[in-house]
N, C-alpha and C positions, 0 to 999 in steps of 0.2 A: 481740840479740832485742829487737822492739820494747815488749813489755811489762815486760822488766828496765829499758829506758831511760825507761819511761812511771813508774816506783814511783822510781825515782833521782830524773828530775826533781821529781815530788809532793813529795818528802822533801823539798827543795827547797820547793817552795811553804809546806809545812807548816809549816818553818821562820820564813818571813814571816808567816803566820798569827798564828803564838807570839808575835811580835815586835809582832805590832800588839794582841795580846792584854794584851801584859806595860805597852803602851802606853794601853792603857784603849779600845782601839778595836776594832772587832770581826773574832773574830779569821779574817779571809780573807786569803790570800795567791795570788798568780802570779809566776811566773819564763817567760818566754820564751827559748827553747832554738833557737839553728838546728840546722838536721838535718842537713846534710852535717858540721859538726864539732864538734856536741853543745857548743858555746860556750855561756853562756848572756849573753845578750844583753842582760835587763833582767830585773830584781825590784823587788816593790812589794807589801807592805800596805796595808790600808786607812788613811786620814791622813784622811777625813773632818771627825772631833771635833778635832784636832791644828788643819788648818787651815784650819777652817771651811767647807770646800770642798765642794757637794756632788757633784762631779767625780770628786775624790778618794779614787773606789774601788782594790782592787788593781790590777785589769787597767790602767786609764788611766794609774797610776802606774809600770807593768812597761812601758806599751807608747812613754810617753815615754822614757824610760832606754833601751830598744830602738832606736827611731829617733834618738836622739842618738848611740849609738854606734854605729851600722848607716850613719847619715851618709842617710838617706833615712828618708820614713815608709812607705814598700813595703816591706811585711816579710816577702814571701813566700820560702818558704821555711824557716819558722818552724813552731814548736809552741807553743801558749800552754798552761800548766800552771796551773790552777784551783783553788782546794779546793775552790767551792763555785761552784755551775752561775750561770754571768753573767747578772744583768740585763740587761734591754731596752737601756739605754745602752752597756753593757760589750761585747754579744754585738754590735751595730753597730758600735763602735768596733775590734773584731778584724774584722767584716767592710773598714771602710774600709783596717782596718791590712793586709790582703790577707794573713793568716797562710794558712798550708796546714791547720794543722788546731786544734782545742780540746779537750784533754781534762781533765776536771773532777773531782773527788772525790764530794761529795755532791749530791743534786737539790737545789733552792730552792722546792718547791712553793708561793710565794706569790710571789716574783717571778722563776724564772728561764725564763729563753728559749733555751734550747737544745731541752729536750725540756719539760719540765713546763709550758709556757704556751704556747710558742710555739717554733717549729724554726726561727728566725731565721738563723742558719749556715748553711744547707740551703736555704733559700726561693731557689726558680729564680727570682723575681721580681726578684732584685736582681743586681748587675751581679759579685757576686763570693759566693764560696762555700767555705767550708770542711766538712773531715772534723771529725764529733765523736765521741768517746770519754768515755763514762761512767763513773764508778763505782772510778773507780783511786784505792785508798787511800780509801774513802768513808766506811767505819765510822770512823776515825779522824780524818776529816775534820769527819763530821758531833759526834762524840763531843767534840773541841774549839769548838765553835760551841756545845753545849748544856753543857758545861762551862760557859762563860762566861756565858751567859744564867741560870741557876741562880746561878749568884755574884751578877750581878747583881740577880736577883728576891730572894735571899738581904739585899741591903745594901738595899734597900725604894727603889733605883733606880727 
């Protein structure tokens, strides 16, 4: 059932998240899953602060690891697994990576581009398009993002 493999893989992303959380960065993750053998492909946290990167979001970091072991950057065929709904650059970067679909945890209503600013995935305008899926694992996705920002505002960061 595609919504038990939609909550496995998030665990999965959530995981990454923690990991870039416990890293002092903040905490988003993705895993890239192909769909005919639930492989996963690539994982990545955010590495931002780490190095210096501003690149160096989840996604870009799941979706190199992706195409180095896929041995192509065409990743169709793929799920990309989100906590947190992709910025402008991230949401581009799965369109060129030609995944089949995105599905995310929480919204980003200040910068993401799926649904809250812009339906970038979905724009006929561009020469590739993916399915989005919202909301998967979302209270918990969003509840470690405002964990960490408390901590933070907490240490007078």
């Amino acid at each position: 059932m595609e919504a038990e493999r939609d909550q496995r893989a998030m665990r999965l992303a959530l995981d990454e998240a923690r990991v870039a959380a416990l890293r002092g960065e903040v905490p988003v993750g993705c895993v890239l899953v192909e769909d005919a053998t639930e492989r996963v492909l690539g994982r990545g946290h955010n590495l931002r602060e780490l190095l210096g990167d501003p690149t160096a979001h989840a996604e870009v970091v799941a979706l190199r690891a992706a195409a180095l072991a896929r041995g192509s950057w065409r990743l169709d065929g793929v799920t990309a697994y989100v906590t947190l709904e992709p910025c402008a650059m991230c949401a581009g970067a799965l369109v060129n990576a030609r995944v089949r679909r995105v599905v995310y945890g929480c919204d980003d209503p200040r910068a993401g581009c799926l649904r809250s600013l812009y339906q970038l995935g979905e724009d006929a305008r561009l020469n590739h398009r993916y399915e989005v899926t919202a909301g998967v694992l979302g209270e918990e996705s969003a509840a470690l993002l405002k964990g960490f920002f408390r901590a933070l505002r907490a240490r007078g960061a």
